[in-house]
ZADO-1210 file (C-alpha; in nm, 4 decimals, padded with zeros to 6 digits):
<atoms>
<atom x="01.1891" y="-07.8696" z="03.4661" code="UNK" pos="1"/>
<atom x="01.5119" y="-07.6891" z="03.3904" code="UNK" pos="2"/>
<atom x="01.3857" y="-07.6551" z="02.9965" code="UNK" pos="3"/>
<atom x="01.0127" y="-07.5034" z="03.1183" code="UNK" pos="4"/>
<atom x="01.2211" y="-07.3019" z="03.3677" code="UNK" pos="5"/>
<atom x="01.4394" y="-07.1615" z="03.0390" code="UNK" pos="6"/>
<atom x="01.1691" y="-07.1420" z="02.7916" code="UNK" pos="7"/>
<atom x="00.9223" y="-06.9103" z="03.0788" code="UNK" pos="8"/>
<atom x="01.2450" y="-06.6954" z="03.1105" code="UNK" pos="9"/>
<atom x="01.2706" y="-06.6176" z="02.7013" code="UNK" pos="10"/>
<atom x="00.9592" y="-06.5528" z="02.6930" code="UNK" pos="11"/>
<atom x="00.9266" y="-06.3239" z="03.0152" code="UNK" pos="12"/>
<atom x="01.2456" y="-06.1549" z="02.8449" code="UNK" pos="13"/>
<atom x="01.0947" y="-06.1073" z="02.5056" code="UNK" pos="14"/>
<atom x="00.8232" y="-05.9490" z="02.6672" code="UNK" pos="15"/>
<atom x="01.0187" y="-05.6926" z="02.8782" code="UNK" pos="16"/>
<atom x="01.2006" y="-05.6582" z="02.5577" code="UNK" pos="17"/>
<atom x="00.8583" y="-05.5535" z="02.3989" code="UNK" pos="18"/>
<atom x="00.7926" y="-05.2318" z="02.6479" code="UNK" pos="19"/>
<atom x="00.9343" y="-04.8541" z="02.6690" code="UNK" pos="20"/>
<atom x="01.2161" y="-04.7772" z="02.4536" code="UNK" pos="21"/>
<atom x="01.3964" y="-04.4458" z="02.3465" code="UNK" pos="22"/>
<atom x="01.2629" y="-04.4441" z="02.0322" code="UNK" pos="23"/>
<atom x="00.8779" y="-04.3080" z="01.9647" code="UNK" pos="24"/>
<atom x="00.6661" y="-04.5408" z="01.7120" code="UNK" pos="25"/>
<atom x="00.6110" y="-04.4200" z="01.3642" code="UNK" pos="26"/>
<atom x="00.2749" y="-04.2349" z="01.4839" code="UNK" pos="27"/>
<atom x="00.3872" y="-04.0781" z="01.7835" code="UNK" pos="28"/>
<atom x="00.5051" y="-03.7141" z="01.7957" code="UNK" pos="29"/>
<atom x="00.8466" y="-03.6569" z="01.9185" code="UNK" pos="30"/>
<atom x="00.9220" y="-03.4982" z="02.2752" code="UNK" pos="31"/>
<atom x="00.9886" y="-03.1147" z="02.2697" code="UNK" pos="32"/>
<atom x="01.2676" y="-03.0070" z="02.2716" code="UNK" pos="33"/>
<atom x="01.3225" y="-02.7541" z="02.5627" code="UNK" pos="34"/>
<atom x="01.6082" y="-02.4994" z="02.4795" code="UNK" pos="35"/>
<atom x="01.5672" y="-02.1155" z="02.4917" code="UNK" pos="36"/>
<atom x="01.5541" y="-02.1117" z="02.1032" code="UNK" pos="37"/>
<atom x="01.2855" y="-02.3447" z="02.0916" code="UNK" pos="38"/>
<atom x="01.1129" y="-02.2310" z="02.3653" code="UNK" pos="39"/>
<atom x="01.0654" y="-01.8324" z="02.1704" code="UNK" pos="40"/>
<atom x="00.7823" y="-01.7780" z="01.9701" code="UNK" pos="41"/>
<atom x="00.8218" y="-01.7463" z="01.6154" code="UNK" pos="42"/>
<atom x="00.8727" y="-01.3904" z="01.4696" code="UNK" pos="43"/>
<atom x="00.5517" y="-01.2665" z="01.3753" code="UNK" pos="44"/>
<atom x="00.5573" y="-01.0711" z="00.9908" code="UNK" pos="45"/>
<atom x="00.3769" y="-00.7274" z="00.9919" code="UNK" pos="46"/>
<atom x="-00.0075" y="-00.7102" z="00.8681" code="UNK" pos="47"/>
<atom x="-00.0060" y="-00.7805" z="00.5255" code="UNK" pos="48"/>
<atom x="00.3087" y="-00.9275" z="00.4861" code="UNK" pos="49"/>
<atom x="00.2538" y="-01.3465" z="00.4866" code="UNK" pos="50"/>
<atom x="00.5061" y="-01.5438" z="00.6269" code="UNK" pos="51"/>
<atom x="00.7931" y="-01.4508" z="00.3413" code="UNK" pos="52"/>
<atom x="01.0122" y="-01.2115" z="00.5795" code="UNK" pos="53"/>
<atom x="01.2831" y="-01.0042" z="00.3623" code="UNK" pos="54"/>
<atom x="01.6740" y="-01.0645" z="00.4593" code="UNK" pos="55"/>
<atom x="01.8033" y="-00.8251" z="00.6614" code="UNK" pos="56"/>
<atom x="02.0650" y="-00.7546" z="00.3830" code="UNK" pos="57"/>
<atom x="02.3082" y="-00.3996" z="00.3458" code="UNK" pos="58"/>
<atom x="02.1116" y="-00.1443" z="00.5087" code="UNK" pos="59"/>
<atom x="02.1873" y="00.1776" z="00.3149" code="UNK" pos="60"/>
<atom x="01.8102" y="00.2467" z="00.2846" code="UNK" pos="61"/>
<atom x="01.6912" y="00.1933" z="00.6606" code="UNK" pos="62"/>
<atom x="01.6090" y="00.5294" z="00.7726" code="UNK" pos="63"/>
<atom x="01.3989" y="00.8341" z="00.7740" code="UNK" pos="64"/>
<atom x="01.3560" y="01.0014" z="00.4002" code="UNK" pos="65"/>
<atom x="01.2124" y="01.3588" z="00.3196" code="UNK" pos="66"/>
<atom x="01.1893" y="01.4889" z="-00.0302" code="UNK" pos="67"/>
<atom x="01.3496" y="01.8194" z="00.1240" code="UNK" pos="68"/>
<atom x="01.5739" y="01.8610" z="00.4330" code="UNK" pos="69"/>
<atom x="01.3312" y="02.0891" z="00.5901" code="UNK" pos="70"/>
<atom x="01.0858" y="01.8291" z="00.6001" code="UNK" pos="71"/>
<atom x="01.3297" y="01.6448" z="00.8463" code="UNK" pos="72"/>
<atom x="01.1607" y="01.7861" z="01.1595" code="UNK" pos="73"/>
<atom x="00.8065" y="01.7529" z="01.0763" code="UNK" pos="74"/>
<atom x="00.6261" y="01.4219" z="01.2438" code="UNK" pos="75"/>
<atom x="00.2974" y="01.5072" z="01.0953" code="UNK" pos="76"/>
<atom x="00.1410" y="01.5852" z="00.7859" code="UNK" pos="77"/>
<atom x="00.1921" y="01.5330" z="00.4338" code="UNK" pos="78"/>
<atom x="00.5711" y="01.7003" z="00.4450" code="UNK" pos="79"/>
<atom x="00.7001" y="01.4633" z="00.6693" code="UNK" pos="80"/>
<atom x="00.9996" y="01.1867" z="00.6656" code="UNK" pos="81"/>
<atom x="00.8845" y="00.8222" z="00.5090" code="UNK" pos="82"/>
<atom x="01.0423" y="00.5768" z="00.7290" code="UNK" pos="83"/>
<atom x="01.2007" y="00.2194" z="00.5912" code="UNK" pos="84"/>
<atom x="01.2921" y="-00.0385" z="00.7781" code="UNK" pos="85"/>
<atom x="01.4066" y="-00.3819" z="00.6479" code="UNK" pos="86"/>
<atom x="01.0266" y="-00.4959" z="00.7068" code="UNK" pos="87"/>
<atom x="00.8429" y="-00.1716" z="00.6690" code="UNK" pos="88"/>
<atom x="00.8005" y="00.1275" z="00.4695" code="UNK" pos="89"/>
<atom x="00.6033" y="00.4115" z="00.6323" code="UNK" pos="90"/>
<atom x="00.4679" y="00.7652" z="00.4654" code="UNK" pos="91"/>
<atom x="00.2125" y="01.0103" z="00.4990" code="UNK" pos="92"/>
<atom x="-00.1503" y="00.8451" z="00.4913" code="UNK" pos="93"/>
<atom x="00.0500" y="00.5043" z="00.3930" code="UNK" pos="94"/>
<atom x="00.1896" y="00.1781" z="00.5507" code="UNK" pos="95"/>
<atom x="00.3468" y="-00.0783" z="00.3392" code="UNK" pos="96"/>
<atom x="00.4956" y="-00.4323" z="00.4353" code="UNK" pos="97"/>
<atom x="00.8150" y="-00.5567" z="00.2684" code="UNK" pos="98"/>
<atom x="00.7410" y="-00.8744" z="00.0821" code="UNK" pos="99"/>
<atom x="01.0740" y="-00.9143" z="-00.0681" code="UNK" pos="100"/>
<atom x="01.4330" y="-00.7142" z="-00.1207" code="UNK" pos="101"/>
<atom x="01.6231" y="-00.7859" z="-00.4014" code="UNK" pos="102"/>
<atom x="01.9999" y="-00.6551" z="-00.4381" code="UNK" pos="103"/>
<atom x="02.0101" y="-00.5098" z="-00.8268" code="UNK" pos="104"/>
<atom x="02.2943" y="-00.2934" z="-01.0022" code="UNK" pos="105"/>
<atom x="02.1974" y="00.0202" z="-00.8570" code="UNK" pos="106"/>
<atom x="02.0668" y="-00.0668" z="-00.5097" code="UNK" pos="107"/>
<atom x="01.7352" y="-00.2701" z="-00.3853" code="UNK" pos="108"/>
<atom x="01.4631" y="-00.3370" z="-00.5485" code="UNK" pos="109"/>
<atom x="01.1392" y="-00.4742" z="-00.3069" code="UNK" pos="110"/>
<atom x="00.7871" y="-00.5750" z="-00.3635" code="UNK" pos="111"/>
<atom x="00.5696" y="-00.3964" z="-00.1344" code="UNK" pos="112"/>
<atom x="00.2104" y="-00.4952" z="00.0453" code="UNK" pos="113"/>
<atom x="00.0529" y="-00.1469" z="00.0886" code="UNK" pos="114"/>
<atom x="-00.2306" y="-00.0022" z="00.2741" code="UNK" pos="115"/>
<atom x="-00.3949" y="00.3737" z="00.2283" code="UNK" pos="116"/>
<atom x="-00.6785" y="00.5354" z="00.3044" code="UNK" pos="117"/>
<atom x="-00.8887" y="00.1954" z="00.3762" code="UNK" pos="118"/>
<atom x="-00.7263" y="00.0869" z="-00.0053" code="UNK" pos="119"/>
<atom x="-00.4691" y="-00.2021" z="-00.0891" code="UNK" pos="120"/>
<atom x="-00.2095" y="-00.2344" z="-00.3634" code="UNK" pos="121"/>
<atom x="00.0952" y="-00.4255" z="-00.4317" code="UNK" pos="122"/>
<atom x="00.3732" y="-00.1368" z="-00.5435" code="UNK" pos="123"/>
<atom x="00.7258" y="-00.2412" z="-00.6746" code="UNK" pos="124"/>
<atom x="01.0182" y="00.0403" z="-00.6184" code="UNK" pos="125"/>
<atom x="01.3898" y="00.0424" z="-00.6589" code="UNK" pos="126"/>
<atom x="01.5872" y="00.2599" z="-00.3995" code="UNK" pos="127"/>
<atom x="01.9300" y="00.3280" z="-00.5665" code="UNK" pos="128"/>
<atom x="02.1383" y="00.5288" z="-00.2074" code="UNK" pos="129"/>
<atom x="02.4103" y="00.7339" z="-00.2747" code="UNK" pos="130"/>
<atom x="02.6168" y="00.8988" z="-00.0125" code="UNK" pos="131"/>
<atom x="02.2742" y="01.0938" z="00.1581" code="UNK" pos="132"/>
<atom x="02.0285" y="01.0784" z="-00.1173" code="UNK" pos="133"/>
<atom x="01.7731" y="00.8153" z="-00.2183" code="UNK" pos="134"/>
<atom x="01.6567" y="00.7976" z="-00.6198" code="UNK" pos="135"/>
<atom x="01.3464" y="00.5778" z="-00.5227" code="UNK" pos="136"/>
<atom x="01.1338" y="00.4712" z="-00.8298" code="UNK" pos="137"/>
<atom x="00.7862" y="00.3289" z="-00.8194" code="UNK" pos="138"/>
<atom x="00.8677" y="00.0496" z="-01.0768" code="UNK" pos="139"/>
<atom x="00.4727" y="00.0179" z="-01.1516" code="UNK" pos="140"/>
<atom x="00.3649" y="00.3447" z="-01.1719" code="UNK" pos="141"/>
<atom x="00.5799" y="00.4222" z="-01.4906" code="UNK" pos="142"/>
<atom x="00.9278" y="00.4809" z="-01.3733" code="UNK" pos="143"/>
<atom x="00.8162" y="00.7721" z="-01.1656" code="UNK" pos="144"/>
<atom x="01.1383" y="00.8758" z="-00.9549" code="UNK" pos="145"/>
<atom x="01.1708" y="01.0608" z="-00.6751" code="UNK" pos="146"/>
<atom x="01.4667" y="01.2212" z="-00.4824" code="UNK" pos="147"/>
<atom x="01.5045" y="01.2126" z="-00.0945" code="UNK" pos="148"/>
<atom x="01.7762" y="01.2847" z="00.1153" code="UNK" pos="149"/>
<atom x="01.8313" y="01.1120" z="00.4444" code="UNK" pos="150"/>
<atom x="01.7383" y="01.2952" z="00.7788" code="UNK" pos="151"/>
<atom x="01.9003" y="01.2732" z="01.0967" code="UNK" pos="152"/>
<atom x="01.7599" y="01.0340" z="01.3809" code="UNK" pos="153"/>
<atom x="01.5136" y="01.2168" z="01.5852" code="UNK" pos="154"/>
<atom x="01.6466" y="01.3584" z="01.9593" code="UNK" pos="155"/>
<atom x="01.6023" y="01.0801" z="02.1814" code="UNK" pos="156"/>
<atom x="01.6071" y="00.7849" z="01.9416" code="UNK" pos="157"/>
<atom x="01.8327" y="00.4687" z="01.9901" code="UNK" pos="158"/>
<atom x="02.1513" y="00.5338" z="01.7779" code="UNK" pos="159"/>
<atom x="02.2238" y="00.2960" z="01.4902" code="UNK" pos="160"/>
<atom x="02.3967" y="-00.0202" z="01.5099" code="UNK" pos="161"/>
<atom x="02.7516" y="00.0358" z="01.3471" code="UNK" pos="162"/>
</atoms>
């Protein structure tokens, strides 16, 4: 009796052996994981954009842009301030997503997702900052160049990180 009694045990153990364990099978999903980061939602990219996001890189060209200094204090209309952001880039009757930033020689060049006027287009510029001006060139609409200088933050507006 003393074999039976040893041979019911090995196989009650290799049962017990057979149950729960730490690791999941092969067709399983893993457990969550339950942090704060992986609890967040992922970022969600402007309209337009896809999923490519652009680096947050130097950001000598995040601001608000006029073509002249007077246009500074206008929030309306077509003589107003573009605004760019490391995402977006925001004029009159226009509202482009950043696909990608590039740094080149003379500054940034990005690869925009645009929308005007119920129209889309993909636009290419260069923005080449020095000190307070902006030379931005529309790569694809031959060369064209235009020269902005930067404009103050408006009265109430968060000031910039250092």
């Amino acid at each position: 009796m003393t074999i039976n009694r040893v041979a019911v045990l090995s196989v009650v153990l290799a049962l017990a052996a057979c149950g729960q364990s730490g690791t999941n099978p092969p067709t399983d999903p893993a457990a969550p994981i339950n942090t704060p980061e992986a609890e967040a939602p992922p970022p969600t990219p402007p309209p337009g954009v896809g999923s490519i996001m652009p680096g947050s890189g130097p950001q000598t060209f995040v601001g608000r842009w006029a073509a002249s200094a007077a246009w500074c204090a206008n929030l309306q209309g077509a003589e107003r301030p573009i605004e760019i952001t490391t995402t977006r880039f925001e004029g009159y009757e226009n509202s482009c997503g950043i696909l990608s930033i590039s740094q080149v020689a003379e500054g940034y060049q990005a690869s925009l997702a645009c929308a005007s006027e119920g129209q889309t287009s993909n636009e290419r510029i260069k923005m080449a900052v020095h000190g307070e001006g902006m030379r931005l060139t529309w790569l694809n609409r031959n060369n064209a160049v235009i020269t902005l200088v930067r404009c103050p933050a408006p009265a109430g507006a968060p000031a910039a990180a250092p």
